[in-house]
C-alpha positions as CSV (number, residue, x, y, z in Angstrom):
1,X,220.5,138.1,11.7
2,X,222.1,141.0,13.5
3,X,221.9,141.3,17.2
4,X,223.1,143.7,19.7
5,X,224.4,143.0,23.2
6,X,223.8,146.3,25.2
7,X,225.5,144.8,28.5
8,X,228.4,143.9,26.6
9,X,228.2,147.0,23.9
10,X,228.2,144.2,21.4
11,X,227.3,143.4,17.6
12,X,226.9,139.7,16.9
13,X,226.1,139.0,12.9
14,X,226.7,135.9,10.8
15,X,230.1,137.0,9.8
16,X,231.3,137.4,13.3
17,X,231.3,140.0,16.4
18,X,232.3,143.8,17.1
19,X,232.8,144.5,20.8
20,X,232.5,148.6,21.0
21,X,232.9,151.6,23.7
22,X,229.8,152.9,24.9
23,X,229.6,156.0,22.6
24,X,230.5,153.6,19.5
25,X,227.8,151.3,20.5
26,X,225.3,154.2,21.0
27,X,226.2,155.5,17.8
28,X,225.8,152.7,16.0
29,X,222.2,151.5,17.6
30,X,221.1,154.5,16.6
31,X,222.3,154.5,13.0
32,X,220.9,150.8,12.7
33,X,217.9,151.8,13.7
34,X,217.6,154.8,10.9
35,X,219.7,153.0,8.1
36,X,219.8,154.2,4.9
37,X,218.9,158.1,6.4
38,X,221.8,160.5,6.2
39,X,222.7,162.6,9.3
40,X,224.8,165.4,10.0
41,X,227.4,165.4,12.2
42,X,225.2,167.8,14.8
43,X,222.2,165.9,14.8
44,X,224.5,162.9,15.6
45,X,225.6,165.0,18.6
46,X,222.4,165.8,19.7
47,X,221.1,162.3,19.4
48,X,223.8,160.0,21.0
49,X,225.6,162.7,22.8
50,X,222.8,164.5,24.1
51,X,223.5,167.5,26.5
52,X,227.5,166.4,26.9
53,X,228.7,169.1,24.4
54,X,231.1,167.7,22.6
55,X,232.9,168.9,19.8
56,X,231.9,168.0,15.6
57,X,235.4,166.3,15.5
58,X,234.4,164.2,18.1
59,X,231.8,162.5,15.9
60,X,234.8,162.1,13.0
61,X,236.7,160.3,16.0
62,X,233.6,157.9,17.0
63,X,232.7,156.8,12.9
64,X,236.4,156.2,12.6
65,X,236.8,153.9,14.8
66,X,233.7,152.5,14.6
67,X,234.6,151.5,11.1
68,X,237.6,150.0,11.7
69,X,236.1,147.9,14.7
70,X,233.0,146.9,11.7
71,X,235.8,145.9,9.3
72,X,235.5,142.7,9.8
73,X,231.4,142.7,9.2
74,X,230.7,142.8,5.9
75,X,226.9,143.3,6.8
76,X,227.7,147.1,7.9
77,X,228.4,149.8,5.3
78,X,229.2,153.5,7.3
79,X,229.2,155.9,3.9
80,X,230.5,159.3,4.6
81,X,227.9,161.7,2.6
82,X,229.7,164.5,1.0
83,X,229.2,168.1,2.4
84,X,225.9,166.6,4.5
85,X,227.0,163.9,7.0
86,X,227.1,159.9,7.4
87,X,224.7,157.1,6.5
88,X,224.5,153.5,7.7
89,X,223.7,151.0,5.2
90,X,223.1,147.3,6.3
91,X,223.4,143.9,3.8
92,X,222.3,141.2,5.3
93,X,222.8,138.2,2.9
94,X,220.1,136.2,1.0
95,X,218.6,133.3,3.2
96,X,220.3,134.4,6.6
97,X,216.9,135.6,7.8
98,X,214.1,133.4,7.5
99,X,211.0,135.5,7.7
100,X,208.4,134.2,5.6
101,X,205.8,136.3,7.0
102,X,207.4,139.7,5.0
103,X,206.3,138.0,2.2
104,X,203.1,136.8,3.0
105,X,200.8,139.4,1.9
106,X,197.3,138.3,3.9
107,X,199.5,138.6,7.2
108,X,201.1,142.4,6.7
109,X,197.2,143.4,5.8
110,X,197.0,142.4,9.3
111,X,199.8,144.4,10.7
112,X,198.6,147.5,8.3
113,X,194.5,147.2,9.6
114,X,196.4,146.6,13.0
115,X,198.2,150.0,12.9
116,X,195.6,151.8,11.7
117,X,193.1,151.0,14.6
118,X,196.0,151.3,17.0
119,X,196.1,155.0,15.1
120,X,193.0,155.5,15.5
121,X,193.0,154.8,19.5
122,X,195.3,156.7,19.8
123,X,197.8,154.0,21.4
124,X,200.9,155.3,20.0
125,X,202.7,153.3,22.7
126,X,201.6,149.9,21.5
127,X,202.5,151.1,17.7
128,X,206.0,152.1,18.8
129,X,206.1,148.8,20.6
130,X,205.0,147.0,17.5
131,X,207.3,149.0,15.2
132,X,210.5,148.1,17.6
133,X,210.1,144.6,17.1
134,X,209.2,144.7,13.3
135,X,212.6,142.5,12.9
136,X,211.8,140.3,15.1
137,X,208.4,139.8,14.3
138,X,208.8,139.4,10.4
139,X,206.8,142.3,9.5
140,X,207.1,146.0,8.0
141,X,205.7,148.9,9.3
142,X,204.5,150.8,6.4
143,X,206.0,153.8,4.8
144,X,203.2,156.5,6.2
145,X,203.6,154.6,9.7
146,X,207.2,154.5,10.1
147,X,207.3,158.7,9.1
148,X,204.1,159.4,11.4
149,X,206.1,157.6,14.5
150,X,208.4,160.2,14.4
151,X,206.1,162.9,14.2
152,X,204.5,160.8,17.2
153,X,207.3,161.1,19.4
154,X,207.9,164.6,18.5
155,X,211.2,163.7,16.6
156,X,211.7,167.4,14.9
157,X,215.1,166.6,14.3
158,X,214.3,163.9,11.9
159,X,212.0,165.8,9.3
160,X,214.7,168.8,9.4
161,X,217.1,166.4,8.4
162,X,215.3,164.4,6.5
163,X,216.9,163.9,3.0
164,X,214.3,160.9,1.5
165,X,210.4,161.9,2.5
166,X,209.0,164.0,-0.2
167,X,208.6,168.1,0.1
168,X,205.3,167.8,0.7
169,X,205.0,165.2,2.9
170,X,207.9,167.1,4.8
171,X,206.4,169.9,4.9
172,X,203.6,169.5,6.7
173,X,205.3,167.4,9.2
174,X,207.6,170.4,9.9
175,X,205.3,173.1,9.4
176,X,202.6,171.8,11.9
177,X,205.6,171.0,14.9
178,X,207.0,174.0,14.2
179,X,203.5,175.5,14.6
180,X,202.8,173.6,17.7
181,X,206.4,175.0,19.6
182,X,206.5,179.2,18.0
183,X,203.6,181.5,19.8
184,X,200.6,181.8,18.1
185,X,201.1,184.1,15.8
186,X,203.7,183.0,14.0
187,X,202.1,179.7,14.0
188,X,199.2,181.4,12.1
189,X,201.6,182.7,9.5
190,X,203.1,180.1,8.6
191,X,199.7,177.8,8.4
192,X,198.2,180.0,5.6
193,X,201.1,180.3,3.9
194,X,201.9,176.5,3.5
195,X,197.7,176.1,3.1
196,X,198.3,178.8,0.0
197,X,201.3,177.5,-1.5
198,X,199.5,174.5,-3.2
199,X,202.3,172.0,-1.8
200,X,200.6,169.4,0.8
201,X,198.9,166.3,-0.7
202,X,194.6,166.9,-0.8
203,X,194.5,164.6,2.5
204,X,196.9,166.9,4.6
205,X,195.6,170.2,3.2
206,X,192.5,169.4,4.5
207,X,193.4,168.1,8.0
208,X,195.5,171.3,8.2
209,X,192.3,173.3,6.8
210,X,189.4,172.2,8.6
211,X,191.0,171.0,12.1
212,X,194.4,171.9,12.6
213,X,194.1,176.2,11.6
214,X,191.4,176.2,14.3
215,X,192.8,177.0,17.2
216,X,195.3,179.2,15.7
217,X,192.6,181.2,14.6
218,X,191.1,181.5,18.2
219,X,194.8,181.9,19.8
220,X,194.7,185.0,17.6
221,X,191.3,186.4,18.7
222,X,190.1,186.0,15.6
223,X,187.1,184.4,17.0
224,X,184.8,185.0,13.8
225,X,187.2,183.3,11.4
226,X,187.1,180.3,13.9
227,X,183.4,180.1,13.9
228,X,183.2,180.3,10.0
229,X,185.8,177.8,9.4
230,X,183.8,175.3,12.0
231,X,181.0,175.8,10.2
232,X,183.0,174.4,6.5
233,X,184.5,172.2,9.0
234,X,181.3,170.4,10.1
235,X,179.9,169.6,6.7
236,X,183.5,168.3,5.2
237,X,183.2,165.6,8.3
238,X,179.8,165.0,7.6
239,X,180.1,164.4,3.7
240,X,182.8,162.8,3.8
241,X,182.4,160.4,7.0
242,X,185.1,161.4,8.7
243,X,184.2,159.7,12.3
244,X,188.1,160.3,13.6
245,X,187.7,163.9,13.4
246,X,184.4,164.4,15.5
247,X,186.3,164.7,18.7
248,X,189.1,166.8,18.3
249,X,187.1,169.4,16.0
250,X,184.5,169.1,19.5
251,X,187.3,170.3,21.4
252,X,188.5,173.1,19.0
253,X,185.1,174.1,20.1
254,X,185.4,174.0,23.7
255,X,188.9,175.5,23.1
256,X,187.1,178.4,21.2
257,X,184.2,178.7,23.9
258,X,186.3,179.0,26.7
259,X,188.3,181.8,24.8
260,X,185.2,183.3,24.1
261,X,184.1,183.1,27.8
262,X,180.7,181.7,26.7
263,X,179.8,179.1,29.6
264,X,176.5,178.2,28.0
265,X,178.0,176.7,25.3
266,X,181.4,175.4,27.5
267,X,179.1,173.6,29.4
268,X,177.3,171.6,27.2
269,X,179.9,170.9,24.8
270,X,181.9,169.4,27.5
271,X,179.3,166.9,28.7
272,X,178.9,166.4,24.9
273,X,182.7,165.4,24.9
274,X,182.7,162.8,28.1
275,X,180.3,161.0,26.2
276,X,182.1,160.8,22.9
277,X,185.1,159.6,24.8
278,X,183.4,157.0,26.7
279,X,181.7,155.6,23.9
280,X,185.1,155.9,21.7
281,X,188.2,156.3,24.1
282,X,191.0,157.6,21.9
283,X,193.3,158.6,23.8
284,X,195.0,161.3,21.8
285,X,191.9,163.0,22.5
286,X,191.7,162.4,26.0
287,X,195.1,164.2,26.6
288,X,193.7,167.6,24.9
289,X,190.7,167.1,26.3
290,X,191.7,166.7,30.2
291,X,194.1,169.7,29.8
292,X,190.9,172.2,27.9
293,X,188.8,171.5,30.8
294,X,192.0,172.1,33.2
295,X,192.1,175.8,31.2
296,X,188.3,176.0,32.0
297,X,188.9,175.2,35.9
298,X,191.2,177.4,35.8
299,X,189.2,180.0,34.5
300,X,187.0,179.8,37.3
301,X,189.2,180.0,40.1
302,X,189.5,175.6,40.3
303,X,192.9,175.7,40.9
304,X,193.6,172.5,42.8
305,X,190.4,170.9,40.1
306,X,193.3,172.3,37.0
307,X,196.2,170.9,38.6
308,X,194.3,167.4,38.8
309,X,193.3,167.4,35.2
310,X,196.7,168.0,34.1
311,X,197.6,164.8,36.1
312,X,194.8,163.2,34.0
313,X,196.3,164.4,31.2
314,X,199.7,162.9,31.9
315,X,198.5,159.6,32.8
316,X,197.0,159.1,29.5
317,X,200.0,160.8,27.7
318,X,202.3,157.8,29.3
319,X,199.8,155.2,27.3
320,X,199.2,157.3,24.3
321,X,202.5,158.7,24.1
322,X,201.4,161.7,21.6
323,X,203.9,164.6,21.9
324,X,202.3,166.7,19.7
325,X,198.8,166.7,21.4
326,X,201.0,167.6,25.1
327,X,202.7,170.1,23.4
328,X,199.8,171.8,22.3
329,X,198.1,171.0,25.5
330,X,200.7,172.3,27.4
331,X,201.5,175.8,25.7
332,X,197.6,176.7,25.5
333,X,197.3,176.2,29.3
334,X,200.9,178.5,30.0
335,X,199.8,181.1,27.4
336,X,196.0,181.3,28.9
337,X,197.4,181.2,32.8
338,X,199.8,184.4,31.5
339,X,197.3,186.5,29.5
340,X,195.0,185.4,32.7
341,X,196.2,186.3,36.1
342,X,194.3,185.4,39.5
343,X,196.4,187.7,41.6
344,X,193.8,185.8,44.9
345,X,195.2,182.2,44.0
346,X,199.1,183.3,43.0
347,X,201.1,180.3,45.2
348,X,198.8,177.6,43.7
349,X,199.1,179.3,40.2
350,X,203.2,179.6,40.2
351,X,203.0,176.1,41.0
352,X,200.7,175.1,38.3
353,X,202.3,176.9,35.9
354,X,206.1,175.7,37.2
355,X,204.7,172.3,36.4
356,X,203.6,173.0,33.3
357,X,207.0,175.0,32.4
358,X,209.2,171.8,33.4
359,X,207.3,169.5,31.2
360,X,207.7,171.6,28.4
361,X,211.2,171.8,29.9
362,X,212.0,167.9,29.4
363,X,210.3,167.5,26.1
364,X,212.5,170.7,25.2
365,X,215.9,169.0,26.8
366,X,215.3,165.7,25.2
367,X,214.2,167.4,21.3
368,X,216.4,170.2,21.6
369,X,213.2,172.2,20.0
370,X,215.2,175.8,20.9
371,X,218.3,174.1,18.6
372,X,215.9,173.4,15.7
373,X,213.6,176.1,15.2
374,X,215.8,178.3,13.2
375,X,216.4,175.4,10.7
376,X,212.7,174.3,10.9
377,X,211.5,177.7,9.6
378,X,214.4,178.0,7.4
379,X,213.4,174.7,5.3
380,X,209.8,175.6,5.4
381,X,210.8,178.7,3.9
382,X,213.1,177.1,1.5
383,X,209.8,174.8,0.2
384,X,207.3,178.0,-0.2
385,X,209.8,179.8,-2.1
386,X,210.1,176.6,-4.3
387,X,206.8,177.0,-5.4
């Protein structure tokens, strides 16, 4: 069993111990925890060095000492990668870990129908919880999970530099957070264009068809497409039972309403909304939902009523811990408050939207989304032209 010291920037396995610098120790936590994944020398800077700046050579400096501090611990292999980076693999001998439970079939079932509902609920936190202590706990996260985490957390990084998941499992991981961070229009673009080219597996196309294109359409002001592809949307939930999509197509609704400006229909389908999400609280839901009827306060002068929804919306994204659905959330609300001045509220309004702006700011800071988009739309490219 390998274990890691972080107050003494330690590596204890059967065949002995590594004591490292900070930086080493960082470096190699963070390979261990993605081993067997190749990673270039600049995401290695922008994962472990963060906003510090160093040089590329500075990474050649870390892995070479690293491995001559690892030398003695057979159980680590740091391959250098021609032309693409360095990969971590980890051999842990037969018999040193004795977890019975990874071979008990009945018990990951369990952990499988346990993810899924935690899916479901939207409790990303607990799943990232579970999946940190997978080692510890004798079970394996499985292959869908472990990618969907990172989508979770908002890890662009990983699916731009991902060398194992296949193209078209990658791209629609990368095509809908690179849709999520470019404006709207772009975003459009590139959603037809991956929907066209034929790539993504049935189950994605369709999520990306009948859910995830809505809003883009009504960001766009094209209001009639949205209403038409609602319409296909409704009876593909309906014939197919799809229960986990009757909430967030609900609010692509409201979204769409309050676009529209049609408060007849805002109001009800709100109330119809509450009551979905008291009878099933998902909590990836609750974050777009507190933050669409923050737009719609907004949009009625509620200023102080906005700001407090967007606190609503926080507090559940600390438990649900859903990236994506804040990111949305967050750029819908900043593009509606600039394309929507209220020149008679315009302290309470910079304030809002400061607060909205340094969220966005921290997500940014800790992704380094301004780094990646160029790359992000350069592999999406690179797949459509495959085709």
């Amino acid at each position: 069993m390998i274990d890691f010291d972080e107050g003494t920037y330690s590596v204890i396995t059967p065949s002995g111990a590594a004591h490292l610098l900070a930086k080493e120790y960082a470096l190699l936590t963070f390979l261990h925890r993605h081993q067997g994944q190749t990673f270039t020398r600049e995401h290695l800077l922008n994962k472990v060095w963060g906003m510090e700046y160093p040089s590329e050579r500075t990474v050649d400096d870390h892995i070479y000492r690293l491995r001559k501090k690892l030398v003695s611990l057979p159980e680590f292999e740091l391959q250098t990668v021609r032309g693409t980076g360095y990969r971590l693999t980890v051999h842990e001998p037969e018999g040193l870990r004795m977890r019975p439970s990874l071979r008990d079939p009945e018990l990951q079932a369990a952990v499988d129908q346990l993810f899924q509902k935690y899916h479901l609920l939207g409790q990303g936190e607990s799943m990232l919880t579970l999946a940190a202590q997978q080692e510890v706990l004798g079970i394996e996260v499985a292959s869908f999970y472990s990618k969907y985490l990172h989508f979770l957390e908002g890890d662009l990084a990983y699916f731009v530099h991902d060398q194992i998941t296949p193209v078209q499992d990658q791209l629609y991981w990368i095509s809908l957070l690179y849709g999520i961070i470019v404006q709207p229009e772009e975003a459009l673009q590139i959603c037809e264009k991956v929907l066209q080219s034929g790539l993504l597996s049935p189950r994605h196309h369709r999520e990306m068809y009948i859910l995830n294109i809505i809003d883009m359409f009504a960001e766009n002001g094209r209001f009639a497409e949205a209403e038409e592809r609602l319409i296909e949307t409704h009876r593909v939930v309906k014939e197919e039972e799809l229960s986990g999509f009757h909430i967030p197509v609900a609010t692509a609704e409201l979204y769409l309403y309050i676009l529209e400006n049609r408060p007849d229909r805002i109001t009800s389908k709100m109330e119809q909304i509450r009551l979905m999400l008291e009878d099933t609280p998902y909590l990836r839901e609750m974050i777009r939902f507190h933050f669409v009827a923050g737009i719609w306060q907004y949009a009625q002068g509620l200023i102080q009523e906005a700001v407090s929804s967007v606190d609503q919306g926080m507090r559940v994204y600390y438990e649900s811990k859903s990236t994506p659905h804040l990111l949305i959330s967050l750029g819908q609300f900043m593009r509606y408050i600039d394309r929507n001045p209220r020149p008679a509220h315009e302290k309470e309004i910079r304030a809002l939207r400061q607060k909205l702006s340094r969220i966005f700011a921290d997500l940014n800071e800790k992704h380094q989304y301004d780094v990646l988009l160029d790359q992000a739309r350069e592999k999406i490219m690179n797949f459509l032209a495959s085709v």
